[in-house]
C-alpha positions in Angstrom: 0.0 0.0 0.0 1.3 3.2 -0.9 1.5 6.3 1.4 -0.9 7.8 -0.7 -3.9 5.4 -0.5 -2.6 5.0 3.3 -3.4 8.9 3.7 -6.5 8.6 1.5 -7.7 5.9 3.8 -7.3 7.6 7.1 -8.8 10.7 5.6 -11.8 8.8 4.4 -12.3 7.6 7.9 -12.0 10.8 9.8 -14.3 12.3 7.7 -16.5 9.2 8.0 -16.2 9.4 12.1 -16.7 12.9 12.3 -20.0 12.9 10.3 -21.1 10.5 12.4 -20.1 12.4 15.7 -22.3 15.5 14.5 -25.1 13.0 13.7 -25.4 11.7 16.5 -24.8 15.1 18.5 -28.0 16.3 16.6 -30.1 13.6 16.6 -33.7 14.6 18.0 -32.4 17.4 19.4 -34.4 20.2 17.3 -32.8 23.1 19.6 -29.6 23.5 21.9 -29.8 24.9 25.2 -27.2 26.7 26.5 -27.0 26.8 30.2 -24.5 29.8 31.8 -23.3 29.0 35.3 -22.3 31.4 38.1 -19.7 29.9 40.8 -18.7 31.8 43.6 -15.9 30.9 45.6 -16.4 29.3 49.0 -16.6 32.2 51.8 -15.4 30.8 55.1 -17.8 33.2 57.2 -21.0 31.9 58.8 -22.6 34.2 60.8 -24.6 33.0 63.8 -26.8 35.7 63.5 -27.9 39.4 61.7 -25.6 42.2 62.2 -27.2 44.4 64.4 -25.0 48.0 63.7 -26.6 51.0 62.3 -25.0 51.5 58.8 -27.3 50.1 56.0 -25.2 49.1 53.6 -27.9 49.7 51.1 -29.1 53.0 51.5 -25.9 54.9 53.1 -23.9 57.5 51.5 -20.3 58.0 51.5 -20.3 60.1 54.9 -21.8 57.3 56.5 -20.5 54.4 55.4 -17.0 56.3 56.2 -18.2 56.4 60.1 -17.5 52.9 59.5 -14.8 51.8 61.4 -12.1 49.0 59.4 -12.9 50.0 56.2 -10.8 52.9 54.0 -12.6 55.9 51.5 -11.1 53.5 48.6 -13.2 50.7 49.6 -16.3 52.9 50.0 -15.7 53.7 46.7 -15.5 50.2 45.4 -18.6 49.4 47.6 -20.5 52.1 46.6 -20.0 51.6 42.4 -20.4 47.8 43.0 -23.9 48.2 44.7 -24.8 50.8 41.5 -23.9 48.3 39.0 -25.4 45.0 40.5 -28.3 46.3 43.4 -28.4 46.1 46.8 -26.7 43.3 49.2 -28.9 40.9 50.3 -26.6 39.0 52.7 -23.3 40.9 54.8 -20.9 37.9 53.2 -22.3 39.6 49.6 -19.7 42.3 50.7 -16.8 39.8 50.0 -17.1 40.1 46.8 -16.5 43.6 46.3 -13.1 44.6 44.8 -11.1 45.3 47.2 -13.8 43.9 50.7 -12.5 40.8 51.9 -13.2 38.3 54.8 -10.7 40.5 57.0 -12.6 43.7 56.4 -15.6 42.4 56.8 -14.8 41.0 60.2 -14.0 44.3 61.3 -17.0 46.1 60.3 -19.4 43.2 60.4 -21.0 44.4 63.7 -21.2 48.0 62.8 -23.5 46.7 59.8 -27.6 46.7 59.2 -28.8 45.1 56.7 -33.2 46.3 57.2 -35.4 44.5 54.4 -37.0 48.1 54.6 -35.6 51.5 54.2 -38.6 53.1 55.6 -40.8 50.5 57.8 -42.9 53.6 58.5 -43.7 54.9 55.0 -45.5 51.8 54.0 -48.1 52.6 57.0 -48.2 56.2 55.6 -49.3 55.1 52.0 -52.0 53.0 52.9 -53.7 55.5 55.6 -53.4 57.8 52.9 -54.8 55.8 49.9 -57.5 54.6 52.3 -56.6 51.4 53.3 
């Protein structure tokens, strides 16, 4: 056999194989689904309970979230654009993951920390006296 039917031979069998592949990838499969994961890495803090401080994360400004002792104006910063681009925080180990926030800075400000499900409990109570409810 000469290297030329050798090379025609192993060509006709990849091309062979492969066809077969992307039949078989296709078969009764009218659509693909695409399926886009999000892993996080594993955080090492579990807190025993809420933070009970009095900075809200999610509603406080520069000036207070710089009364915030353990944490620097650049990392205010970081927080603050962060909780712009993706919303508010819905855990305090959420904070981790903010450039330049990790496990060590959130230790030392965890306690100082509030994280309310409400920015106003009181302005809900307001809205339906006044709509008549």
């Amino acid at each position: 056999m000469t290297r030329r039917a050798w090379a025609g031979g192993c060509l006709a069998l990849l091309m062979a194989a492969g066809g077969a592949l992307i039949a078989l990838h296709w078969q009764d499969n009218d659509t693909v689904t695409y399926v886009q994961a999000s892993v996080k890495p594993v955080v090492s803090i579990e807190p025993f309970e809420w933070p009970g401080g009095s900075v809200n994360v999610n509603t406080a400004d520069f000036e207070e979230l710089d009364t915030l002792e353990g944490i620097n104006r650049s990392q205010i910063q970081a927080l603050l654009d962060d909780r712009e681009s993706r919303g508010a925080y819905d855990f305090p180990e959420d904070l981790i993951y903010v450039k330049g926030i990790g496990e060590k800075t959130l230790n030392k400000i965890y306690d100082q920390l509030d994280f309310s499900w409400r920015v106003n409990p009181d302005e809900s109570d307001d809205t339906t006296e006044a709509s008549g409810g």
